[in-house]
C-alpha positions in Angstrom: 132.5 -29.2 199.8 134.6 -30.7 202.5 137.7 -30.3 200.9 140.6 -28.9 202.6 144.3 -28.0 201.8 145.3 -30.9 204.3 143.5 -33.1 202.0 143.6 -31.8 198.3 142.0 -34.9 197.2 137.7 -34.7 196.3 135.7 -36.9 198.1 133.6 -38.1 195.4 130.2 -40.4 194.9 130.6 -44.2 193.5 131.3 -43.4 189.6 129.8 -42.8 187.2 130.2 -39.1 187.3 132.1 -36.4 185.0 134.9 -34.4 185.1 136.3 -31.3 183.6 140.1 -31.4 183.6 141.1 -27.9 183.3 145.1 -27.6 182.2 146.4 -24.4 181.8 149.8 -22.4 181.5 149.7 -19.2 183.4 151.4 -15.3 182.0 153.3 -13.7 184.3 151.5 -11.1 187.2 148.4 -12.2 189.5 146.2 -10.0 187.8 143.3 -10.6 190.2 143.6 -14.3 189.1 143.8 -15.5 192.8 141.0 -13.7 194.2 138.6 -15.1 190.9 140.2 -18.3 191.1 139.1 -18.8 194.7 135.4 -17.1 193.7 135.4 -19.9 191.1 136.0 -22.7 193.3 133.1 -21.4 195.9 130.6 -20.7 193.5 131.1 -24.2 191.7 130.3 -25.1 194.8 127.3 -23.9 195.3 126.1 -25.4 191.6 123.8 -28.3 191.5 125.5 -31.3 190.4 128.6 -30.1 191.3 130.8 -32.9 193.5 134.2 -31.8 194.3 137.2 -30.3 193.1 141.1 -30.8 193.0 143.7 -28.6 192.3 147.6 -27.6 191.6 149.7 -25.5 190.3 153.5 -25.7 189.8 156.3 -22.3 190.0 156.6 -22.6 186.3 152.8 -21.7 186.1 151.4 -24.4 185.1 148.2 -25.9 187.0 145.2 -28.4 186.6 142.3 -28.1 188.2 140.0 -31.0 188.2 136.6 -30.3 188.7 133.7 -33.3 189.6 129.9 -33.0 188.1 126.9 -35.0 188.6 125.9 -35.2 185.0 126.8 -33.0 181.7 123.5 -31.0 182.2 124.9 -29.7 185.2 128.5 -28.9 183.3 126.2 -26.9 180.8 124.7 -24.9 183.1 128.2 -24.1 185.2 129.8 -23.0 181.9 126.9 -20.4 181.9 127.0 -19.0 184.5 127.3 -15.1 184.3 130.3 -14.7 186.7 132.0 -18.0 185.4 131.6 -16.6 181.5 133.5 -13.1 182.5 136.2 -15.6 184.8 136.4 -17.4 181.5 137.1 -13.8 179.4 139.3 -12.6 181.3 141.5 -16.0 181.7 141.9 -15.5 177.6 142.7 -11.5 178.7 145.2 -11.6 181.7 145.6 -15.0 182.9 146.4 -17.9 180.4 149.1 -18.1 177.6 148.0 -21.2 176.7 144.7 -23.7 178.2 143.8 -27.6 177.4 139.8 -28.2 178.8 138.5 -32.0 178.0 135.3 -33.2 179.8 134.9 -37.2 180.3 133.1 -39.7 181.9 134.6 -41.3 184.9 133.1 -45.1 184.8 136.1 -46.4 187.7 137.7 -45.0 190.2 140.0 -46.1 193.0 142.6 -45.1 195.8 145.5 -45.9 197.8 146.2 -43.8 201.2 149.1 -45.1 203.2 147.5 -44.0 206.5 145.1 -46.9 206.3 147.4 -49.7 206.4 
């Protein structure tokens, strides 16, 4: 993943390709959510399929994470993933008062960047 915080924005394939579009509101206390968050992102990563990832999150705790996949197979498989399933518990347990996830697939896509003018 070449992403970096000087450029939040995925660098992603010619579509198609899928995303899962993670919107959450956060509870109050870290809670060891930074540390797993950050374990997340790596080991999606390492995934096969996997393509990129973008995400924010607000002072008032709320935050999306956009994450890129090759195919649904390869969504499948991240969902099961033994350390994704206990993130996943434990974001019901400590993290999340309230969570939206919707999976699509991304047939267009297109920029503007104001440095290339």
């Amino acid at each position: 993943m070449s992403d970096t915080v000087e450029n939040p924005f995925a660098t992603l394939p010619e579509p198609p390709y899928y995303i899962v579009a993670f919107s959450s509101a956060r509870r109050d206390g870290d809670h060891g959510y930074s540390a797993m968050a950050q374990r997340m992102v790596e080991l999606a990563a390492e995934q096969p399929g996997f393509l990129g990832v973008e995400s924010t999150r607000g002072a008032d705790g709320f935050g999306i994470t956009n994450s890129y996949w090759r195919d649904l197979e390869s969504i499948r498989a991240w969902k099961a993933v033994m350390e994704h399933v206990t993130a996943q518990r434990l974001g019901r347990e400590r993290w999340y008062s309230h969570f939206e996830m919707r999976i699509g697939r991304i047939e267009r896509a297109y920029s503007f960047d104001m440095s290339e003018i």
